[in-house]
C-alpha positions in Angstrom: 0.0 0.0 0.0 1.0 3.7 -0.6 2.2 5.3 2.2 0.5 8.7 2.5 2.6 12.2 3.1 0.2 11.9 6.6 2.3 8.6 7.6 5.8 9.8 6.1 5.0 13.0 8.2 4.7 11.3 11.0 7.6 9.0 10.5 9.8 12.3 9.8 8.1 13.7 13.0 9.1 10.7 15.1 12.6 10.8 13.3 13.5 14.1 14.5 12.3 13.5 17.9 14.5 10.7 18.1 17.5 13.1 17.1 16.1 15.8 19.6 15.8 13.1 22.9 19.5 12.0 22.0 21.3 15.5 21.3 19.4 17.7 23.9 19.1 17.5 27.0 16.8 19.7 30.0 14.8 23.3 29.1 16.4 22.7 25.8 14.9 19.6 24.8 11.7 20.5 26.0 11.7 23.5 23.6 12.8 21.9 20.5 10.3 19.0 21.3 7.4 21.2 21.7 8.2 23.5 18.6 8.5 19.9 16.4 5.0 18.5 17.7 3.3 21.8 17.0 4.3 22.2 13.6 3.6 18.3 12.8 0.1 19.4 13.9 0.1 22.3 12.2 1.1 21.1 9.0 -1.8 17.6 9.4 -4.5 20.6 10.0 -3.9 22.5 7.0 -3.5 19.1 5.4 -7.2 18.5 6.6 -8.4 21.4 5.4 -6.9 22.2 2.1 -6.6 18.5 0.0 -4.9 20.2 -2.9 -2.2 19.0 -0.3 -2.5 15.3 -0.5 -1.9 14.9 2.5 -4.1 11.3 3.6 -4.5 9.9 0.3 -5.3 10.9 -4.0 -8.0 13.5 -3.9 -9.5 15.1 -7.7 -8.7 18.3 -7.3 -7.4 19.6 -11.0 -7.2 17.5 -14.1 -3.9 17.8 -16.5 -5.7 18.2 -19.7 -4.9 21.0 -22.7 -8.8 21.3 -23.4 -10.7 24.3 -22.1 -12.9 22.5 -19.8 -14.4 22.3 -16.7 -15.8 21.1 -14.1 -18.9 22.8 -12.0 -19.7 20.9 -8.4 -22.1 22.0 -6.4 -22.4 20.8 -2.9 -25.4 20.1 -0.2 -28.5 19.5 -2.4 -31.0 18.8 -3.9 -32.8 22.0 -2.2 -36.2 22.1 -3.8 -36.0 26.4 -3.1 -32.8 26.1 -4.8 -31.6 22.9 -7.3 -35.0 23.3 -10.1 -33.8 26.7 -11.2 -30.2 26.1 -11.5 -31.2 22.9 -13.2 -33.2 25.6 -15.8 -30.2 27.3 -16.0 -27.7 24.5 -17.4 -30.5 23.3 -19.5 -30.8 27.2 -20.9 -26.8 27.5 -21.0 -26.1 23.7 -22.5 -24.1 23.2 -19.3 -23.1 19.9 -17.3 -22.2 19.8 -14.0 -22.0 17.0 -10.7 -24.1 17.3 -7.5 -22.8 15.7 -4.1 -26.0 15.3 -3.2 -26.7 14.7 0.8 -28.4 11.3 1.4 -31.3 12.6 3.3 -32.3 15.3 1.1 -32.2 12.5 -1.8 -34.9 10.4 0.1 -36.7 13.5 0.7 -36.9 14.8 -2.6 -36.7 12.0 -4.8 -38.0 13.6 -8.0 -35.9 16.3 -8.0 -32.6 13.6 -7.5 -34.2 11.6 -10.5 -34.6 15.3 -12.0 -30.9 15.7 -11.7 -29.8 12.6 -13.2 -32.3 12.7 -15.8 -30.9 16.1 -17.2 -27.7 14.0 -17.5 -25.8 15.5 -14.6 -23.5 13.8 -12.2 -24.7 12.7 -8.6 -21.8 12.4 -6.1 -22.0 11.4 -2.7 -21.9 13.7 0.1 -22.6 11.5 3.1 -26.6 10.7 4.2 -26.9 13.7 7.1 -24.1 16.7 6.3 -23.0 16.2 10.1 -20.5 18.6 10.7 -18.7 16.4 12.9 -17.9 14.2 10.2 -14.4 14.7 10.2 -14.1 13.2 13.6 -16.0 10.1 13.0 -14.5 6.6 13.2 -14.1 3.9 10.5 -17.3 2.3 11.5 -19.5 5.4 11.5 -18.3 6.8 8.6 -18.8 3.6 6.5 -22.3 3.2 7.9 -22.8 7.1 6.9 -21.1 7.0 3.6 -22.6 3.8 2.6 -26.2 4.9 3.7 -25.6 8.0 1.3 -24.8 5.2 -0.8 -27.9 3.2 -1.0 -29.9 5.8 -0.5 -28.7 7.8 -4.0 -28.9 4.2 -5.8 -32.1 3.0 -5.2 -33.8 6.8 -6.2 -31.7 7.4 -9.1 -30.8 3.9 -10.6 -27.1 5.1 -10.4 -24.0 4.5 -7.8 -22.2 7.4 -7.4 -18.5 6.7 -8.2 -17.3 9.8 -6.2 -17.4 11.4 -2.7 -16.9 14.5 -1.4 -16.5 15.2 2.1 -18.6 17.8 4.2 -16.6 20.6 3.9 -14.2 19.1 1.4 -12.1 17.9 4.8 -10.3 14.8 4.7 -8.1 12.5 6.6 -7.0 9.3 7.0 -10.5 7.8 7.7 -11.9 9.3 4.6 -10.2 7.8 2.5 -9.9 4.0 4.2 -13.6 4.1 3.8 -13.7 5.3 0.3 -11.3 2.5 -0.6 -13.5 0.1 1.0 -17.0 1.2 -0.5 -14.5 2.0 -4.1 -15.3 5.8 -4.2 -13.0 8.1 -5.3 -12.5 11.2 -3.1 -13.1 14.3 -4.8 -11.9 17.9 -3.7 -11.5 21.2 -5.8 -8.7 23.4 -7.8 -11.1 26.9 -7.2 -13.4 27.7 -4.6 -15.7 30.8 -4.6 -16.9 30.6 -1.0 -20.6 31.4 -2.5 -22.1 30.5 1.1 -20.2 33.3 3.2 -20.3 36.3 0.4 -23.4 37.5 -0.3 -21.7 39.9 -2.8 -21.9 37.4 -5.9 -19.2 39.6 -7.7 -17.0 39.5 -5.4 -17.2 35.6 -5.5 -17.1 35.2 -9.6 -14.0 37.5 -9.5 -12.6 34.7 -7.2 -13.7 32.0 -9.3 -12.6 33.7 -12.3 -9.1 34.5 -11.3 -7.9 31.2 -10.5 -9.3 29.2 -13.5 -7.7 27.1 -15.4 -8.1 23.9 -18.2 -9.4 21.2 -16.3 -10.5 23.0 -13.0 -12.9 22.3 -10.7 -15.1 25.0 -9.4 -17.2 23.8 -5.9 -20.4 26.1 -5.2 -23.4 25.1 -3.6 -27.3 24.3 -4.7 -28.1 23.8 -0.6 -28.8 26.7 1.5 -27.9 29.4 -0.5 -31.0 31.8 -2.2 -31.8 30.6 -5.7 -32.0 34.3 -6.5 -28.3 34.8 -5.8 -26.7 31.2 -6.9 -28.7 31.6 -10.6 -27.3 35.1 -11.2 -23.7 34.1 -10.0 -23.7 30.7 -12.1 -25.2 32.4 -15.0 -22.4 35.0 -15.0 -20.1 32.4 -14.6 -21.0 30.4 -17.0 -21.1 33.2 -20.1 -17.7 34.7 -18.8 -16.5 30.9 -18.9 -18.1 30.2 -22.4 -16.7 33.7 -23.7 -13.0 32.2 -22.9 -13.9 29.2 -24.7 -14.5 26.8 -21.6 -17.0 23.8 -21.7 -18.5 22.7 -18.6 -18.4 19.2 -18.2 -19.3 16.7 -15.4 -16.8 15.3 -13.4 -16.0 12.0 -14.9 -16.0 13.6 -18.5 -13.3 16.0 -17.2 -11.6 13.1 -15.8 -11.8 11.9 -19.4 -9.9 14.8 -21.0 -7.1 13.8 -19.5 -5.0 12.9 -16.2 -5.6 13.5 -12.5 -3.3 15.9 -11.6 
């Protein structure tokens, strides 16, 4: 099995702290023990919360590919107040994109999953109840959340979903044990435009736009944020996108452009 830059961190970490018990002694030892530990766990946290870093395992963050294309994600649906008019707006604009759909909100709006799919966008799985504690679940619990998720998105749409993303896009060393086991591929992001904290939707395309690039993928959200504001940010996105010669492409057919960076 790989080992993951998590474990060689921690062998490096252990390593050094070898070298610091045997070359130090008293106040000193202390110090130089202290400042390793902190920046080991320093360096796992932002490893938790950024996976362009790698850190526990392969995430999709960017695909290698010369093509103008991308891929748009959006996280936390279906919403009925939200997910039937940006589904009208990628039918309008000729657009595909992939929904990490949460389990719950699958089996509680079921024609509006089967909506999704039929329109020929991708479902992803983004655990059954969006716990924000997810990050700090075991192996067991996670599987059993994850795999509900799983289920749950089959039996409504006909389809398993062959990708996860995490709540919050966080990861760690159980995320990815799990998705090995239930043979999902962990998916995180190359741009994020934080659509959920700014309500000044130009403020978030300008971030968008400024870090695009071939084979990108752009995370938003259909869940919890007003349809009002989501349609008029994706439908500025999507003609400045267009205008530069993007496509937007589901996740698997970005995948297909070329290599997983």
């Amino acid at each position: 099995m790989r080992v993951s830059r998590y474990q060689m961190l921690l062998m490096v970490t252990a390593g050094v702290a070898v070298i610091i018990l045997v070359s130090t002694a008293g106040a000193t030892r202390w110090v130089w023990l202290s400042s390793l530990l902190t920046t080991c766990g320093l360096l796992a946290g932002l490893g938790v919360s950024f996976p362009q870093w790698q850190m526990f395992g392969r995430s999709l963050c960017r695909v290698r590919t010369a093509e103008k294309a991308v891929a748009l994600t959006f996280d936390d649906g279906p919403d009925p107040a939200t997910t039937p008019a940006l589904l009208d707006l990628l039918a309008r604009k000729r657009a595909r994109a992939t929904f990490f759909c949460v389990g719950q909100s699958v089996a509680r709006h079921t024609e509006l999953a089967q909506r999704i799919a039929a329109e020929g966008h991708l479902i992803g799985n983004h655990t059954f109840a969006h716990s924000y504690w997810t990050n700090f679940f075991g192996d067991a619990r996670l599987r059993a959340e994850v795999g509900r998720a799983q289920a749950e998105i089959a039996r409504v749409t006909g389809t398993t979903p062959e990708y996860f993303r995490p709540p919050m896009a966080l990861t760690n060393q159980h995320v990815f044990r799990v998705a090995r086991e239930l043979s999902l591929k962990v998916a995180g992001y190359s741009v994020r435009g934080y659509d959920r904290n700014n309500q000044d939707g130009q403020v978030v395309l300008g971030r968008i736009l400024r870090r695009v690039q071939p084979g990108a993928i752009i995370l938003m959200h259909d869940g919890g944020v007003p349809a009002e504001r989501l349609v008029t940010l994706v439908d500025r996105l999507i003609d400045q996108l267009q205008a530069q010669g993007y496509r937007c492409l589901r996740l698997d057919e970005l995948v297909a452009c070329g290599t997983v960076a």
